[in-house]
Wavefront OBJ file of the C-alpha trace (Angstrom):
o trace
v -14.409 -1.748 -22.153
v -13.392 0.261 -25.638
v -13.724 4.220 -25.757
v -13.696 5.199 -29.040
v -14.982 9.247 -30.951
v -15.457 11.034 -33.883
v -16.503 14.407 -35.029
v -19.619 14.542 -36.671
v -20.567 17.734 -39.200
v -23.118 20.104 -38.339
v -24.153 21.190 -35.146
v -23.224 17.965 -33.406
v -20.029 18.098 -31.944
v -19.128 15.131 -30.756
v -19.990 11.250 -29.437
v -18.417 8.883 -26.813
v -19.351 5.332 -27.447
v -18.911 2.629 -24.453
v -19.114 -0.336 -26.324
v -19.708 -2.735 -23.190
v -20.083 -1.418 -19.484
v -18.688 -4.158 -17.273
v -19.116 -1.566 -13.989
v -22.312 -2.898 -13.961
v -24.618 -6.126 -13.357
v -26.221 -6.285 -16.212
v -23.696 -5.001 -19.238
v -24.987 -2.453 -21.381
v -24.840 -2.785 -25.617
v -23.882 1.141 -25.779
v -23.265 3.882 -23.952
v -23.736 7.118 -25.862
v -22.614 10.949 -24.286
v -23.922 13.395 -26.487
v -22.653 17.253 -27.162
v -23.635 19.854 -28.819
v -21.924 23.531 -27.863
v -24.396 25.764 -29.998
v -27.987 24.510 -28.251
v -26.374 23.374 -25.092
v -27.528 20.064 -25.436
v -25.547 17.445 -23.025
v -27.527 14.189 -23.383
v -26.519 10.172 -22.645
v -28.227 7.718 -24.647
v -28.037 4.154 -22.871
v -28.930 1.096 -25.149
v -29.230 -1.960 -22.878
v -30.045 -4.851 -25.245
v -31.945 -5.555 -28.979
v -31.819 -9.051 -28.342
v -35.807 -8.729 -28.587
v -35.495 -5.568 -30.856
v -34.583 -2.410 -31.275
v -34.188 -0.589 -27.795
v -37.181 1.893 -27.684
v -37.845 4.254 -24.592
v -38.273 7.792 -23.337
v -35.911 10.907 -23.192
v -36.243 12.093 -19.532
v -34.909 16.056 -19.466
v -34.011 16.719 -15.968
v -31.744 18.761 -14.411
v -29.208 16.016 -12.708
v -26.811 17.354 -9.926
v -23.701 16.343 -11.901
v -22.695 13.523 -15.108
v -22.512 10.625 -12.976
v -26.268 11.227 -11.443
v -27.651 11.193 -15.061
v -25.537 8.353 -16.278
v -26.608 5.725 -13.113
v -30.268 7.032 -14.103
v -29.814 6.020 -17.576
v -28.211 2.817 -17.185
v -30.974 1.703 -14.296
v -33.851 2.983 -16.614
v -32.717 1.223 -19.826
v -31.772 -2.008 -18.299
v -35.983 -1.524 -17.068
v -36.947 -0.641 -20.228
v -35.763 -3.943 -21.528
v -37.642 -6.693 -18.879
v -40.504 -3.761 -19.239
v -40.797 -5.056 -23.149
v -39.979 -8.810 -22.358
v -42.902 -9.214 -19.966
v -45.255 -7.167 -22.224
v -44.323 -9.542 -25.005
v -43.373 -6.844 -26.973
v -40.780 -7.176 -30.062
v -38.525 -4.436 -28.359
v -35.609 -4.319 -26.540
v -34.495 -1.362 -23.822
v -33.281 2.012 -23.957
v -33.301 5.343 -22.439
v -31.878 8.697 -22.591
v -31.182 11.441 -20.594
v -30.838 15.103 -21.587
v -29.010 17.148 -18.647
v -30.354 20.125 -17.622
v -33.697 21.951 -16.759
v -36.438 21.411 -19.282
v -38.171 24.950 -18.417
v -34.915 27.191 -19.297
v -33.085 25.244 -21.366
v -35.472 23.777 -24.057
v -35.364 24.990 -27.636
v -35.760 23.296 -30.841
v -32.251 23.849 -31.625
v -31.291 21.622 -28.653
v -34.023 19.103 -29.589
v -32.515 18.795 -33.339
v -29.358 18.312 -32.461
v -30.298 15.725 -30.023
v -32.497 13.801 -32.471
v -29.597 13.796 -35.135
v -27.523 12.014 -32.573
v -30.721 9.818 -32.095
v -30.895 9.268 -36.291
v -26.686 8.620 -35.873
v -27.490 5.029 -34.124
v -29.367 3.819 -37.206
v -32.334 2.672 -35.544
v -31.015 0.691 -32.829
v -32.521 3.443 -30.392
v -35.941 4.569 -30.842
v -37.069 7.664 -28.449
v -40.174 8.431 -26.680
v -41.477 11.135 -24.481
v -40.520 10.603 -20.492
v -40.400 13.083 -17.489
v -39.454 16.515 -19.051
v -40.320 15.679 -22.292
v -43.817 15.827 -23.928
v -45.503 14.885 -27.449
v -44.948 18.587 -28.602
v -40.993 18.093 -28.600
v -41.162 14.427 -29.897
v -42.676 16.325 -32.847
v -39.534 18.515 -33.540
v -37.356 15.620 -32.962
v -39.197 13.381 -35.169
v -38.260 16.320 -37.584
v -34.672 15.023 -37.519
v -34.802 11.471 -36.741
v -37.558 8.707 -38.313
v -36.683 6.685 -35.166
v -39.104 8.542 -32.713
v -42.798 7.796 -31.583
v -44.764 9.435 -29.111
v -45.649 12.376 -31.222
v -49.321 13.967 -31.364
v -51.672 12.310 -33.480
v -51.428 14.994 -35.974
v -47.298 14.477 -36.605
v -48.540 10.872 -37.422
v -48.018 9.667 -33.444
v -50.593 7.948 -30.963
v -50.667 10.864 -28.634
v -49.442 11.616 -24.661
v -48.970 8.084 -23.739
v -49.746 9.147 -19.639
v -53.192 7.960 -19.715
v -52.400 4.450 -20.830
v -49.531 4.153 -18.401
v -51.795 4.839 -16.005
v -54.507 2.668 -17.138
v -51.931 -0.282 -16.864
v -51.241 0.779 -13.323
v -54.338 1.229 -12.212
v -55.121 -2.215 -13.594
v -51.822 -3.600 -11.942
v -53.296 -2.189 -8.838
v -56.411 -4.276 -9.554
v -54.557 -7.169 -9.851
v -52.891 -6.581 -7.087
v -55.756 -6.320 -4.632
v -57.601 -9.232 -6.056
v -54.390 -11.515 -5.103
v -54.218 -9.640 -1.531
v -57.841 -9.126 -0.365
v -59.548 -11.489 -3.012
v -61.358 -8.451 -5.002
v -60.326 -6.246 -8.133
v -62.494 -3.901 -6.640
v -60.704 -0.344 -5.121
v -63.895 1.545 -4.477
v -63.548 2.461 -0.674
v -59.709 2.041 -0.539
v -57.701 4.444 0.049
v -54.955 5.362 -1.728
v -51.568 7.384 -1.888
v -50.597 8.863 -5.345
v -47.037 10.374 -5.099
v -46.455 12.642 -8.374
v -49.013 13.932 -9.785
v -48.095 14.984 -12.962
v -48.663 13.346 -16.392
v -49.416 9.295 -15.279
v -50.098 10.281 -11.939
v -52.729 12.941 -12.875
v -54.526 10.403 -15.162
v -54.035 7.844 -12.131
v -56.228 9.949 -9.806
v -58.874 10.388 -12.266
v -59.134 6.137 -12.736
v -59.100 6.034 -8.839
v -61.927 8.649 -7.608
v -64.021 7.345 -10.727
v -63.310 3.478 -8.414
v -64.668 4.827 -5.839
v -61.269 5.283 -4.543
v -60.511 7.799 -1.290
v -57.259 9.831 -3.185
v -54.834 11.694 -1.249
v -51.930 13.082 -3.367
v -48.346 14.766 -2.760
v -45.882 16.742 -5.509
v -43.061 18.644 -4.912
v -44.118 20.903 -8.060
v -47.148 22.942 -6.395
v -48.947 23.779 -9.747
v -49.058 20.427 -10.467
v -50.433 19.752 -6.981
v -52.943 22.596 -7.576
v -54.173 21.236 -10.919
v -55.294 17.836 -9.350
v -56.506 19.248 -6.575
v -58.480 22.088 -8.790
v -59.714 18.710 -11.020
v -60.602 16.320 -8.735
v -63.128 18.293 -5.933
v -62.322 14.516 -3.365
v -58.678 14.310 -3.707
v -56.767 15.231 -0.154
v -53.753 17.374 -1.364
v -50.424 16.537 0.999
v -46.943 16.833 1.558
v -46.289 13.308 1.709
v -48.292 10.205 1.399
v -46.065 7.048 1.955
v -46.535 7.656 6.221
v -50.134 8.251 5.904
v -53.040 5.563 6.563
v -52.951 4.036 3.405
v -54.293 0.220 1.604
v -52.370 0.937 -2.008
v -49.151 3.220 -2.146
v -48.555 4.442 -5.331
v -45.234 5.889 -6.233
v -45.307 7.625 -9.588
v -42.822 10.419 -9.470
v -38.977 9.935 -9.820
v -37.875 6.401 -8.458
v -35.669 5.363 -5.594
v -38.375 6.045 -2.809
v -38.474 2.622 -1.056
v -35.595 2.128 1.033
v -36.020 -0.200 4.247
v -36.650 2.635 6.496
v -39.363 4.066 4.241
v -40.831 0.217 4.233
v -40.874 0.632 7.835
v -42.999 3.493 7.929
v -45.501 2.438 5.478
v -49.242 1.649 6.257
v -49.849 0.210 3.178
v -50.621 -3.078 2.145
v -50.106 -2.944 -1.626
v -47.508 -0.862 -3.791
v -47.737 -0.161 -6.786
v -47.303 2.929 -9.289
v -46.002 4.413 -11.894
v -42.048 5.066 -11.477
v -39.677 3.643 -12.593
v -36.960 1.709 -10.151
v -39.121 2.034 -6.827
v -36.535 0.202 -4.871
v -32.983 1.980 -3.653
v -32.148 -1.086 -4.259
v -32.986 -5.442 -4.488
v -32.884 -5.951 -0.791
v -35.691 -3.571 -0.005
v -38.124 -5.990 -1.495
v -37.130 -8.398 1.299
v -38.336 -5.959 3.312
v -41.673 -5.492 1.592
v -42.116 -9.235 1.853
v -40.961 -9.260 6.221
v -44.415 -7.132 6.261
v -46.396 -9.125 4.084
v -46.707 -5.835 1.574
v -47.760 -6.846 -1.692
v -45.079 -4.851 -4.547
v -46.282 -4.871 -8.304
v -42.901 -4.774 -10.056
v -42.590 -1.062 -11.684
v -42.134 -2.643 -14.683
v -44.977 -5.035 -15.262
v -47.591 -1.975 -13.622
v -45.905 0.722 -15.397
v -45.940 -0.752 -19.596
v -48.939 0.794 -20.926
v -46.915 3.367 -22.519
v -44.653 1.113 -23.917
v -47.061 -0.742 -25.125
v -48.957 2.375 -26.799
v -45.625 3.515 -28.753
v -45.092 -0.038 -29.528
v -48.481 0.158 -31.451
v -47.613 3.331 -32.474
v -44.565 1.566 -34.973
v -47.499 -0.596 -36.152
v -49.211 2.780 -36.905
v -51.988 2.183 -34.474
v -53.853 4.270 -32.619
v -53.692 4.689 -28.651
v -57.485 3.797 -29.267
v -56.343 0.395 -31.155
v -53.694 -0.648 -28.346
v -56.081 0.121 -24.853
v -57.374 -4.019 -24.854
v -53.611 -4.623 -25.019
v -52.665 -2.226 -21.972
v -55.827 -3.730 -20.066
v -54.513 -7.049 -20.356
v -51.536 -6.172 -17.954
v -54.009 -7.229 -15.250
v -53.275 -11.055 -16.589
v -49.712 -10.094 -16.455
v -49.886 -9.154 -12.888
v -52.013 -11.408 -11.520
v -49.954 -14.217 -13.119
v -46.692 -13.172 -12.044
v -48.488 -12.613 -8.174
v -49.667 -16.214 -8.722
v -46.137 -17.680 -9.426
v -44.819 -15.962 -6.906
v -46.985 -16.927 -4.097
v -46.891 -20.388 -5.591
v -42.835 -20.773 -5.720
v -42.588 -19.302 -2.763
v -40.489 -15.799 -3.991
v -40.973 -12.597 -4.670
v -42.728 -10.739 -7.298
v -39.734 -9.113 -8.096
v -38.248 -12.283 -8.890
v -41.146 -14.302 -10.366
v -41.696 -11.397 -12.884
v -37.964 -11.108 -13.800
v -37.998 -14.732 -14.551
v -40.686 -14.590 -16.738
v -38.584 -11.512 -18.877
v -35.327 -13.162 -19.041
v -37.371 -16.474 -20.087
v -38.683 -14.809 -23.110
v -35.011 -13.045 -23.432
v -32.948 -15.904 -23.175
v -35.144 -17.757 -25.476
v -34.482 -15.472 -28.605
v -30.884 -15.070 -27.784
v -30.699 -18.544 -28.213
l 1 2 3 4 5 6 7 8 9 10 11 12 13 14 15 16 17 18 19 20 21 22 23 24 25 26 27 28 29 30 31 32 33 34 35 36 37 38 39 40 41 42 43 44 45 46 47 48 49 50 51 52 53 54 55 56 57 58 59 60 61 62 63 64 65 66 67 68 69 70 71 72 73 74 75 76 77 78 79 80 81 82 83 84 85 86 87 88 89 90 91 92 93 94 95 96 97 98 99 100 101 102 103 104 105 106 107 108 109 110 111 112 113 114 115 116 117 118 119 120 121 122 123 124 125 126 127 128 129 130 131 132 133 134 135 136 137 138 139 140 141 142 143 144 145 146 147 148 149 150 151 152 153 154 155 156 157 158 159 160 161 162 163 164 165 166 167 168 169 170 171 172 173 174 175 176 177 178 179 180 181 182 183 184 185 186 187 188 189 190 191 192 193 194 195 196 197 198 199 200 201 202 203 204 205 206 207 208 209 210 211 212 213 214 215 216 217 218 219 220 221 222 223 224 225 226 227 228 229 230 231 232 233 234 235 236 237 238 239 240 241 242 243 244 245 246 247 248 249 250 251 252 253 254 255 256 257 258 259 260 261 262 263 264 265 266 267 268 269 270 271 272 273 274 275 276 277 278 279 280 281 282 283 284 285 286 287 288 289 290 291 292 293 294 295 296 297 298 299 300 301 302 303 304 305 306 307 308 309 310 311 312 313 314 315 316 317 318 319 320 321 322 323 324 325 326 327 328 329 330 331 332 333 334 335 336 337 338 339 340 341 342 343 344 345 346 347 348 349 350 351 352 353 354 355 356 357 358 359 360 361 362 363
């Protein structure tokens, strides 16, 4: 592992460059801690692999307990990002960044410039996106300072809030899902538990109830909670879902909520959502699989937005890209077919199928 800085002019003050990251499983490319004293920016930029492309995904602006929190969060989402793109089939490797701090007092567009020059520093290698904390308004004043952005509003040139598609692709992963469990894509009747419901997860309920679905939802942000509720006359507002009689479980708020005693007090039969890294970690899924619960990998169910800013670089519309995000019902279903067919889990089945495609252009 190499540590190497400079000074850069301007408002940027400085950059810390990890070159490879042997602490963990999957080495990184780059590592990238970014500074800036005037704004208060403090941001880490995680580049897992371009072997597919260049590493495209979202800045998530959050306000992390300490440095190490944020940097385990970046390294876990970007090494996502990139099997996320290698099962769509995209031409894109993985990437994510997080800014450190809390979005509601500490946003300005000074702090957003500075971070996308260190974004417009990596020469394209890292292309940024809109993630928890971040929204299509600020990818426009970043995309001020960096051409390696997408995600912006439609009139900046972008395709628009890419929460509705990511939801669309869960909600068709969810399909998918119950076809391969009960032998029918059809949710009208089930009922189902939407953690989050903020940007996917508000578009999420609205697929669901218009399904036919029975909805109850949980947030820890009450306005949010409010909104949905406010929206959506059927949902069943809570303040928690995973314990309650559910058929689908949908996590789509911050990850890391399936641990093996969370498994053990879930009714559901299917999982599948929104956030990103579900699992505390790889073992849990054993779990999942001791009580025959069916698990949509986060990042198969969860790629409609990658998929929408990947049309975006083609200058396409989030119109132009929906049959693509649709199609992650093949995905899924596939991947559930393998793995009942090999005998492992989805987890596995669907990871084989990314480092397949991953492997194959490396060599």
């Amino acid at each position: 592992m190499t540590l190497t800085s400079h000074d850069t002019a301007g408002d940027v003050d400085r950059t810390f460059v990890f070159d490879r990251l042997d602490f963990v499983d999957s080495p990184h490319e780059q590592v990238v801690f970014c500074q800036d004293a005037k704004s208060g920016l403090k941001a880490i930029i995680a580049i897992h692999s371009t072997v597919l492309g260049p590493a495209l995904g979202g800045t998530r602006f959050y306000p992390f307990t300490d440095e190490r929190v944020a940097l385990t969060d970046a390294l876990r989402l970007s090494k996502g990002m990139t099997y996320k793109a290698a099962a769509a089939g995209l031409q894109l490797g993985g990437g994510k960044a997080v800014i450190i701090g809390d979005p509601r007092t500490l946003k300005s567009e000074a702090l957003l410039a500075a971070y996308g020059h260190f974004v417009e520093t990596l020469g394209g290698r890292y292309i940024t996106a809109g993630d928890v904390g971040t929204t299509s308004d600020d990818m426009d004043v970043i995309g001020r300072y960096t051409h390696h952005v997408t995600g912006r509003n439609v009139a900046a040139g972008g395709s628009g809030d890419s929460a509705p598609l990511t939801a669309l692709g869960v909600f068709h992963s969810m399909r998918a899902a119950a076809a391969s469990t009960w032998g029918s894509a059809n949710l009208a009747g089930r009922h189902v538990g939407v953690e989050g419901t903020g940007k996917v997860g508000y578009h999420l309920i609205r697929l669901l109830t218009d399904a036919g679905a029975s909805v109850v939802a949980c947030d820890i942000n009450a306005d949010a909670l409010n909104r949905a509720t406010q929206d959506f006359p059927d949902l069943t507002p809570a303040t928690g879902v995973i314990a309650s009689p559910l058929d689908i479980y949908a996590p789509c708020a911050l990850g890391a909520t399936l641990s093996h005693q969370s498994v053990r007090d879930l009714s559901a039969t299917i999982v599948c959502g929104a956030a990103n890294n579900q699992l505390v970690d790889l073992t849990v899924e054993q779990s999942l699989s001791r009580r025959r619960i069916t698990w949509v990998p986060d990042f198969v169910a969860n790629a409609g937005g990658l998929i929408q800013m990947a049309g975006e670089l083609e200058h396409k519309s989030a119109a132009d890209v929906t049959p693509r995000v649709e199609k992650i019902f093949d995905t899924a279903k596939e991947i559930l077919e393998v793995a009942a067919l090999d005998r492992v889990s989805a987890g596995a089945a669907a990871n084989r199928v990314a480092e397949a495609r991953i492997d194959a252009a490396r060599h």
